[in-house]
C-alpha positions in Angstrom: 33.4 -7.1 -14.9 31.8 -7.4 -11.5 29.0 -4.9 -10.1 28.4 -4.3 -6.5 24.6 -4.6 -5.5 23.8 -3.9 -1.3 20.6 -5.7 -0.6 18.8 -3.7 1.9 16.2 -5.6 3.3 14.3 -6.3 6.4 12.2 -8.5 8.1 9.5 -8.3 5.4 11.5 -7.9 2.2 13.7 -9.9 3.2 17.3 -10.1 2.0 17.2 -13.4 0.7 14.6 -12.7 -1.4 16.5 -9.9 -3.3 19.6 -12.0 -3.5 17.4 -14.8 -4.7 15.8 -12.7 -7.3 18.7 -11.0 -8.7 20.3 -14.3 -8.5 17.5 -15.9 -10.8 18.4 -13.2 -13.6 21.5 -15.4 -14.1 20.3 -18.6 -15.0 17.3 -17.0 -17.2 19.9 -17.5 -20.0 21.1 -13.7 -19.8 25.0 -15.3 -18.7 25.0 -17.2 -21.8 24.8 -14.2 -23.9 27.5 -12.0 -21.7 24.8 -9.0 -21.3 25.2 -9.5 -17.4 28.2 -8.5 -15.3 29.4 -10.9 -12.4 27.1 -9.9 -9.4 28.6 -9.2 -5.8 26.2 -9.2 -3.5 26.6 -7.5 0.1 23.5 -7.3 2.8 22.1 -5.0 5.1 19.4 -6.1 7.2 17.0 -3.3 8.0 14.7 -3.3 11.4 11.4 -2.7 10.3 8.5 -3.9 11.3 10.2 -4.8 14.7 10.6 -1.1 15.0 8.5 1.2 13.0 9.5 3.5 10.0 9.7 7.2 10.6 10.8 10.3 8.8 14.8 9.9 8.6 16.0 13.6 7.7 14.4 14.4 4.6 12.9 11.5 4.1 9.3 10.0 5.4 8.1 6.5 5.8 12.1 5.0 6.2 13.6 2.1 8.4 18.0 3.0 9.4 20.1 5.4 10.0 21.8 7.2 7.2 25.2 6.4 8.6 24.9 2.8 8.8 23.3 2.9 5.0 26.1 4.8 3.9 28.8 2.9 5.9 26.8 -0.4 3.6 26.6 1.7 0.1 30.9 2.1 0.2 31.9 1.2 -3.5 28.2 0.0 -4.2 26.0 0.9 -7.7 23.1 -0.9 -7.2 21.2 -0.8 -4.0 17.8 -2.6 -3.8 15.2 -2.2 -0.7 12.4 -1.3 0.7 13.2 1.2 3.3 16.4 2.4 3.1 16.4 6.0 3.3 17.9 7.7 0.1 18.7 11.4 1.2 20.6 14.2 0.2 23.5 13.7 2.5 23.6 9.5 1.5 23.4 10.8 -2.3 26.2 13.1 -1.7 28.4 10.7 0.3 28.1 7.6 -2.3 29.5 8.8 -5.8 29.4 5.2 -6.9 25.7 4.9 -6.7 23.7 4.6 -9.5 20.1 2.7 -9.1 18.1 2.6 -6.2 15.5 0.3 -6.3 12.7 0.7 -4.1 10.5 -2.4 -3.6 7.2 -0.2 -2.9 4.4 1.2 -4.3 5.8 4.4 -4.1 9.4 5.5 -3.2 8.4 7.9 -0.3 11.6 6.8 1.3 14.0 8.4 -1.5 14.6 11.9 -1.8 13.8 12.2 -5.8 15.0 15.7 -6.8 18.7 15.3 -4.7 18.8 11.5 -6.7 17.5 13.2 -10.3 21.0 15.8 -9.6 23.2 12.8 -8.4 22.3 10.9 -11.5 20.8 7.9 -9.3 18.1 7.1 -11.2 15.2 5.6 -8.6 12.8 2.7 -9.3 10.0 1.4 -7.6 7.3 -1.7 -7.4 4.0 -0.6 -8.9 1.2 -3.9 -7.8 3.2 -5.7 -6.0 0.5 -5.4 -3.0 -2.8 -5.3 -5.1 -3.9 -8.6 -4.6 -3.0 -8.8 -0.9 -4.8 -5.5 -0.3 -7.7 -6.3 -2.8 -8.6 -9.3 -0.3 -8.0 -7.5 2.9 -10.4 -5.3 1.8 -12.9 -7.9 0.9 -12.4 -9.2 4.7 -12.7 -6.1 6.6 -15.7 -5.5 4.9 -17.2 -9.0 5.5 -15.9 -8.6 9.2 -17.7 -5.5 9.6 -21.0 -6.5 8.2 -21.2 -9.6 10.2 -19.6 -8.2 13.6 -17.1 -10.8 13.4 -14.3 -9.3 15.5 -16.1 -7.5 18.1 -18.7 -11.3 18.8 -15.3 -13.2 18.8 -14.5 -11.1 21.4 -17.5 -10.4 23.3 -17.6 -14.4 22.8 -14.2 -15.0 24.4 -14.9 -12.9 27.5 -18.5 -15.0 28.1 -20.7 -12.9 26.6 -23.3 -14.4 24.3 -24.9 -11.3 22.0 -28.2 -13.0 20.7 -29.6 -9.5 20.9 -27.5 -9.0 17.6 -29.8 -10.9 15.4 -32.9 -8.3 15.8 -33.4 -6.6 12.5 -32.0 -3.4 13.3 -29.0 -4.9 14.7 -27.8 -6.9 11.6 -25.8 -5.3 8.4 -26.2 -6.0 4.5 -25.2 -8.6 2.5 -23.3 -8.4 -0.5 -25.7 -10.5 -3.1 -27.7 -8.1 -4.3 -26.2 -5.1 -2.9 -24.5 -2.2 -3.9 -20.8 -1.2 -3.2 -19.0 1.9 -4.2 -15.2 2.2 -5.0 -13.6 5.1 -4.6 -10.6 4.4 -7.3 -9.9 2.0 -9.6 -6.2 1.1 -9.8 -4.7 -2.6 -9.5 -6.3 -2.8 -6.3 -9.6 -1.7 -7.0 -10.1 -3.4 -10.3 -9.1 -7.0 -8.0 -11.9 -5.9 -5.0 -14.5 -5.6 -8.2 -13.9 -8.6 -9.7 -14.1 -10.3 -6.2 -16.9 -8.5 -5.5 -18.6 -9.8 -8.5 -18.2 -13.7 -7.4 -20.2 -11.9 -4.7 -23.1 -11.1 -6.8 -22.8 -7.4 -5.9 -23.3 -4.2 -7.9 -20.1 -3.1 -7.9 -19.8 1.4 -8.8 -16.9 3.1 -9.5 -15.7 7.0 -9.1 -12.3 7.1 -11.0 -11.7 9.8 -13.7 -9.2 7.6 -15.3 -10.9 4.3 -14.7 -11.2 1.9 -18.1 -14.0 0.1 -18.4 -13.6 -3.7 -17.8 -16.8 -5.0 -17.6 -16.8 -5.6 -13.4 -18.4 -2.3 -12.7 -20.2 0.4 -13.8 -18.7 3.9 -13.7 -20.6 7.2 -12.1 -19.6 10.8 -13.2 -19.7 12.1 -9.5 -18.4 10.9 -5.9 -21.8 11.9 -4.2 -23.8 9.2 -6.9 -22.0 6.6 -5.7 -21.9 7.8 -2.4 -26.1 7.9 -2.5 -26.6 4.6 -4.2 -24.1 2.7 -2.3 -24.4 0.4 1.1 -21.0 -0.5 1.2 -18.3 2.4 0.1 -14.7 1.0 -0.1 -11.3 3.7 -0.7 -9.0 3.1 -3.1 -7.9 6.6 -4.0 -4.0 8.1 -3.9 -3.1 10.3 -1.2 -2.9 13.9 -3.4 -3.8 17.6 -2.7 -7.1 16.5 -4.5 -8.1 13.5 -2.3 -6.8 15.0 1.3 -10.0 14.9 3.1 -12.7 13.6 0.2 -14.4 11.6 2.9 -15.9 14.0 5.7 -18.7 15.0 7.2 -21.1 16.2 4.2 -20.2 12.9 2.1 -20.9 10.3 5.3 -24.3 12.5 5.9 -24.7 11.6 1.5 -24.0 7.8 2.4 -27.2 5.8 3.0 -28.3 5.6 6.4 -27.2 2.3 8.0 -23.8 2.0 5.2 -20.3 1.2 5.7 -17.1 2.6 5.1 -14.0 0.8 4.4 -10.1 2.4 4.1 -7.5 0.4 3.2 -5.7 3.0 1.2 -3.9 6.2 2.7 -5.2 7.9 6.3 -5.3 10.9 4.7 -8.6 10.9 2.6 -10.8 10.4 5.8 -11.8 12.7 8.5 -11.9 9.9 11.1 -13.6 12.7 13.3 -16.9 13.0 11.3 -16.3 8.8 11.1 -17.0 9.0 14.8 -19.7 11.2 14.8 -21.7 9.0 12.0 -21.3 5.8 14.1 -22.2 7.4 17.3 -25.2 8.7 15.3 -26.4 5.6 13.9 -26.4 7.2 10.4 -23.0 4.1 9.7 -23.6 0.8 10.5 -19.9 0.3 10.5 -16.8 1.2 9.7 -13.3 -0.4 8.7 -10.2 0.8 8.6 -6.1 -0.1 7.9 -4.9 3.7 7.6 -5.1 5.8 9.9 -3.8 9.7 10.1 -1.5 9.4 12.5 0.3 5.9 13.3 0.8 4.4 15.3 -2.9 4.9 16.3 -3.3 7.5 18.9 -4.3 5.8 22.4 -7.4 8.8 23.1 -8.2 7.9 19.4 -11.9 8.1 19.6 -12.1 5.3 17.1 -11.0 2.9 19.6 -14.5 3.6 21.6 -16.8 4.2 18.4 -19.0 1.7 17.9 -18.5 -1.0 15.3 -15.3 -0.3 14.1 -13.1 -2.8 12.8 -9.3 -2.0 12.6 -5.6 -3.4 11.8 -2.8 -1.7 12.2 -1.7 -1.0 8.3 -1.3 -4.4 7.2 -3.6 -4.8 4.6 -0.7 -5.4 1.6 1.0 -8.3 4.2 1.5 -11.3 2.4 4.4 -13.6 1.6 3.7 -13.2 -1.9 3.7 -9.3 -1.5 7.2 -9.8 -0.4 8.4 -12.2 -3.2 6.5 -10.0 -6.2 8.3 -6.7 -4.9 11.6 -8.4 -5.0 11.2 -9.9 -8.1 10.1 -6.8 -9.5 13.1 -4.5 -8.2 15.3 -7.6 -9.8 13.9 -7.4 -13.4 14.7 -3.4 -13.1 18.3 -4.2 -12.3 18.9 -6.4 -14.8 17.3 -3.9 -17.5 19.8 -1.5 -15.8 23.1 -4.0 -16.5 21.6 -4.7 -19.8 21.6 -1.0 -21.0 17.4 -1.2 -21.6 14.7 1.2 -20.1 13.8 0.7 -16.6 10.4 -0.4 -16.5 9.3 1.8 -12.8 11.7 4.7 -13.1 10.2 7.7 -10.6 12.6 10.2 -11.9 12.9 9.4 -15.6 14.4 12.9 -16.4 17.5 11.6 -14.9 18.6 10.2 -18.1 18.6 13.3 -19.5 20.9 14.9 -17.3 23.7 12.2 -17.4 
């Protein structure tokens, strides 16, 4: 028996690491026992980054046209990506499908309740950006602490800031100091533990947080907020977070602190950002996410002073791109083998097979 797989890829998952990884599950000794199928293969090569994701119907955060994905899907059971979009009209239009593999965090890009009554069961790759993220984060905070980017720039244009060595002009450092995280996922539990190496105080505010040893956990968001110099995000974008970070928590924050948001735009009111910088009352601030993205060009972040920012790439690394393939790939080959998927989004699918 042969299955048809599309590899949708683009030019960060790329395709050949998908056909490289399914590839793999054949010579882990899984051919020798006959539980895998005969694999065929077809691509589709995506165009994010070069152009940037977008809603696509239904859909948000998705790279291609549905046409073009269903035109690739013909005949096709297995689909593996990172940005395809899977909407109602691509659901209703490939009968074959079965398993859509999403190699993200999160599969914003797939519409879950059409794929749940189409009996496409939808997987995803939970960690697969954790520890790219977790040292992004320990960079953007360095970076803002020591001015790096904005005295590499000043540098490069000829001016020399010795005036940024008076007292009131330099930040914290990390030995010795005390840094808040706001969530305590993969990601978060990596920034603690290099934190540590630090000889920081690490807090944490995370309901569901286990104790490992690497931090100590508070009982409320304004003690950490009040204690801490450094306050790093790491919270999911729900109804709960929207907006945790606004004016009343920054005014909590010790004067002089820093912010740092490399998880979702949505937790910060980047207004009340603005005002505590202007103020004085932040030292600094650093973000990857931002509300609306690309970033506005009146955004008043890009005149607000000390403010360190890239443009969401945070979870950019090569291996980033190799874990999420390899994970998608271990989820199809529980799928030919008949087992649980490990990352199923919509496990009530089963049940309505």
């Amino acid at each position: 028996m042969t299955v048809r797989i599309l590899a949708a890829g683009d030019h960060f998952v790329l395709n050949r690491l998908f056909v490289d990884a399914l590839r793999e599950l054949d010579v882990a000794g899984d051919r020798a026992d006959a539980r895998l199928p005969e694999l065929d293969i077809a691509e589709l090569t995506l165009p994010w980054p070069v152009e940037p994701f977008g809603p696509v119907a239904e859909v948000r955060e998705a790279s291609g046209s549905e046409d073009e994905l269903i035109g690739a899907l013909r005949g096709v059971e297995i689909c593996v990506t990172q940005m395809a979009p899977l909407t109602e009209r691509v659901l209703a239009a490939c009968p074959d499908l079965r398993l859509f593999c999403v190699s993200r965090g999160g599969p914003v890009n797939a519409n879950l309740e059409a794929a749940t009554a189409h009996g496409v069961a939808v997987t995803f790759a939970p960690g697969r950006n954790a520890t790219a993220t977790a040292e992004h984060t320990l960079g953007m905070i360095l970076a803002t602490v020591r001015r790096i980017p904005s005295t590499h720039g000043e540098l490069m244009s000829g001016v020399w800031r010795g005036d940024y060595y008076t007292y009131d002009s330099v930040g914290p450092e990390l030995d010795g100091g005390t840094v808040g995280l706001v969530g305590y996922g993969a990601i978060g539990g990596k920034v603690a533990r290099m934190l540590a190496g630090f000889g920081a105080r690490v807090l944490v505010f995370d309901p569901y947080a286990a104790d490992d040893g690497y931090a100590e956990r508070v009982s409320s968001l304004d003690e950490l907020l009040s204690r801490s110099t450094v306050v790093s995000l790491h919270a999911r974008a729900t109804p709960e977070t929207s907006g945790m970070i606004g004016a009343a928590q920054l005014a909590a924050m010790p004067e002089g602190s820093v912010l740092v948001n490399c998880a979702r735009g949505g937790l910060v009111d980047y207004e009340a950002v603005c005002d505590a910088l202007e103020s004085g009352h932040l030292f600094g601030a650093a973000f990857d996410v931002f509300p609306e993205e690309p970033l506005p060009k009146d955004s008043r972040l890009l005149t607000a002073p000390n403010v360190v920012m890239t443009p969401h790439l945070a979870g950019a690394s090569k291996e980033t791109a190799q874990k999420a393939a390899r994970i998608v790939a271990a989820d199809v080959g529980r799928h030919l083998r008949g087992e649980s998927l490990a990352h199923c989004a919509n496990p009530e699918v089963f049940r309505l097979r």
